[in-house]
PAZA-650381 format. One record per residue (C-alpha): residue in three letters; x, y, z. Coordinates in Angstrom, 3 decimals, decimal comma. Last residue first. Layout:
# PAZA-650381
<pt code="ala" X="X" Y="Y" Z="Z"/>
...
***
This chain:
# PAZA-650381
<pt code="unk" X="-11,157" Y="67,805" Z="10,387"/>
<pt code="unk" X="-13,710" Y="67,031" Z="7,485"/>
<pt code="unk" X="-17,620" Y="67,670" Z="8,347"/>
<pt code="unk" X="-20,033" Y="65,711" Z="6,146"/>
<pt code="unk" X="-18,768" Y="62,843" Z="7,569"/>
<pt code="unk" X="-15,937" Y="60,461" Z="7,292"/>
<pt code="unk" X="-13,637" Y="63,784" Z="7,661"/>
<pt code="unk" X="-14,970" Y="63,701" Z="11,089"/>
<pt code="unk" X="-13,442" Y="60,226" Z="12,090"/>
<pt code="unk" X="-9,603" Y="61,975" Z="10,623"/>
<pt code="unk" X="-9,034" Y="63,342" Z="13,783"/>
<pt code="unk" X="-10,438" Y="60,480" Z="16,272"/>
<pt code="unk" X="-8,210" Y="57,921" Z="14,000"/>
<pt code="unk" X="-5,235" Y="59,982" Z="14,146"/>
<pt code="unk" X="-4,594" Y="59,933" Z="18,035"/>
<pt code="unk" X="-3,432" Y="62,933" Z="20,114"/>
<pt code="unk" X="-6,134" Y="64,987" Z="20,358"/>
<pt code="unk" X="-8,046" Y="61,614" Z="22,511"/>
<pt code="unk" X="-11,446" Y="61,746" Z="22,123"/>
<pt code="unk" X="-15,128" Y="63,673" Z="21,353"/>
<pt code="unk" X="-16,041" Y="64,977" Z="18,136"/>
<pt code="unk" X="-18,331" Y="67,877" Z="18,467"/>
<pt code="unk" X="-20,121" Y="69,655" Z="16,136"/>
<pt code="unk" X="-20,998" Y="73,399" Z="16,742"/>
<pt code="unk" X="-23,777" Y="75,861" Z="17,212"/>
<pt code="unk" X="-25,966" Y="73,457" Z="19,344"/>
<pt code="unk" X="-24,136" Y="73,717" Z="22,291"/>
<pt code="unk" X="-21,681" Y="76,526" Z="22,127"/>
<pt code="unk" X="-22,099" Y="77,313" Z="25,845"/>
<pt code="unk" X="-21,695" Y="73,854" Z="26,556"/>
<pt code="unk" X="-17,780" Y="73,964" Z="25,060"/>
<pt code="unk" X="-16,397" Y="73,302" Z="28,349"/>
<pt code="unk" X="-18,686" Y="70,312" Z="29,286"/>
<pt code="unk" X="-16,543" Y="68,462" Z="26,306"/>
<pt code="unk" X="-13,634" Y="68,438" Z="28,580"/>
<pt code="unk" X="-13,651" Y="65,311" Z="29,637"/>
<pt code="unk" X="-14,409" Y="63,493" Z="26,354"/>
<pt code="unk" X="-10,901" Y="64,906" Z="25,158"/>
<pt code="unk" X="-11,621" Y="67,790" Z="22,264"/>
<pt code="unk" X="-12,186" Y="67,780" Z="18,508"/>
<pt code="unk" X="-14,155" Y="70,474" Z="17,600"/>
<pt code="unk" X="-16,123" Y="71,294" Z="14,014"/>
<pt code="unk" X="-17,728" Y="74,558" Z="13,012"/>
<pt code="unk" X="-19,605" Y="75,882" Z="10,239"/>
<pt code="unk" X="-17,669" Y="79,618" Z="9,607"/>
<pt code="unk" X="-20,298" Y="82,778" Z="9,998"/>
<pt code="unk" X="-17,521" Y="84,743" Z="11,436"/>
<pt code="unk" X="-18,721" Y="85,342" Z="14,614"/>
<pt code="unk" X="-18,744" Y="80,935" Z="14,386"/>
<pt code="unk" X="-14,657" Y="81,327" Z="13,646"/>
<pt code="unk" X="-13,931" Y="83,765" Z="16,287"/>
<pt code="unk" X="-15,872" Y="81,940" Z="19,013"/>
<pt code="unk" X="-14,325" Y="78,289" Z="17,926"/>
<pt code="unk" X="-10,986" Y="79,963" Z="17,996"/>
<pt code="unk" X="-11,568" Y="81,724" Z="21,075"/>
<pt code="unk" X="-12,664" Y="78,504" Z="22,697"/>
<pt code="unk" X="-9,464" Y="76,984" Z="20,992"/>
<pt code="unk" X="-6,766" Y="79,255" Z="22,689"/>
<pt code="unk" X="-8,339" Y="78,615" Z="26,288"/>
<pt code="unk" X="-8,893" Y="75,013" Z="25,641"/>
<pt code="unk" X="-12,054" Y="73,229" Z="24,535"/>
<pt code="unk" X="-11,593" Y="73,378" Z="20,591"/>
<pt code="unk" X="-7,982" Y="70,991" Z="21,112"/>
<pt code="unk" X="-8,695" Y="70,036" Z="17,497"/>
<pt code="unk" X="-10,748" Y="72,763" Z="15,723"/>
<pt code="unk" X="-12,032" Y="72,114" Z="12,590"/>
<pt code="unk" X="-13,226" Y="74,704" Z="9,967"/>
<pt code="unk" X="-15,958" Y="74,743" Z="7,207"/>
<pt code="unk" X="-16,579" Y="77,870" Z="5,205"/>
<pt code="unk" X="-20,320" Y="77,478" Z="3,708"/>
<pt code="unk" X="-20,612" Y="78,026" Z="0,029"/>
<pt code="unk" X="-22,469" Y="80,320" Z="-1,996"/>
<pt code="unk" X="-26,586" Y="79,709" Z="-2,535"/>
<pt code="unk" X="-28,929" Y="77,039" Z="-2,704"/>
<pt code="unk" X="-26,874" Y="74,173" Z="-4,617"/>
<pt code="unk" X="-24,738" Y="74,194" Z="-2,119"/>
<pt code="unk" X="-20,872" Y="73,222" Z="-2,928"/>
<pt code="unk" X="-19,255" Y="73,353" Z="1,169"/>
<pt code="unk" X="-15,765" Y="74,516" Z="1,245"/>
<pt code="unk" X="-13,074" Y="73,923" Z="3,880"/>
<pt code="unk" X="-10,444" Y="75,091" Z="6,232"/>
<pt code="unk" X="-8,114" Y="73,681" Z="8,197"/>
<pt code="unk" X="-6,824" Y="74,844" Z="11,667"/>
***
């Protein structure tokens, strides 16, 4: 799990954390833990287990694909939310 920053200009910054693997048993509590916690939350999971994480709709981003390959991992550090 890595953790990041984000520099607003309104107020203190926004803990960021990515989750590969978010749609397993250890990473649903992860994602639940971190979001309690007021964390911004990314997940990387396979595209077949996204409908796991549906009760976090709209509370999380998702980054469907393979956990295994580098290029899905490092796509949301392209963005505004680094994995």
């Amino acid at each position: 799990m890595e953790t990041g920053q984000d520099q607003g200009a309104s107020g203190p910054a926004r803990q960021k954390v990515c989750i590969v693997g978010a749609s397993g048993k250890l990473g649903q509590y992860m994602v639940q833990h971190a979001l309690d916690r007021g964390y911004e939350v990314a997940g990387v999971c396979r595209e077949t287990s996204v409908p796991k994480l549906d009760r976090f709709q709209g509370r999380i981003t998702l980054h469907p694909g393979a956990t295994d390959d580098r290029d899905v991992i490092k796509e949301p550090s392209t963005a505004a939310m680094p994995c």
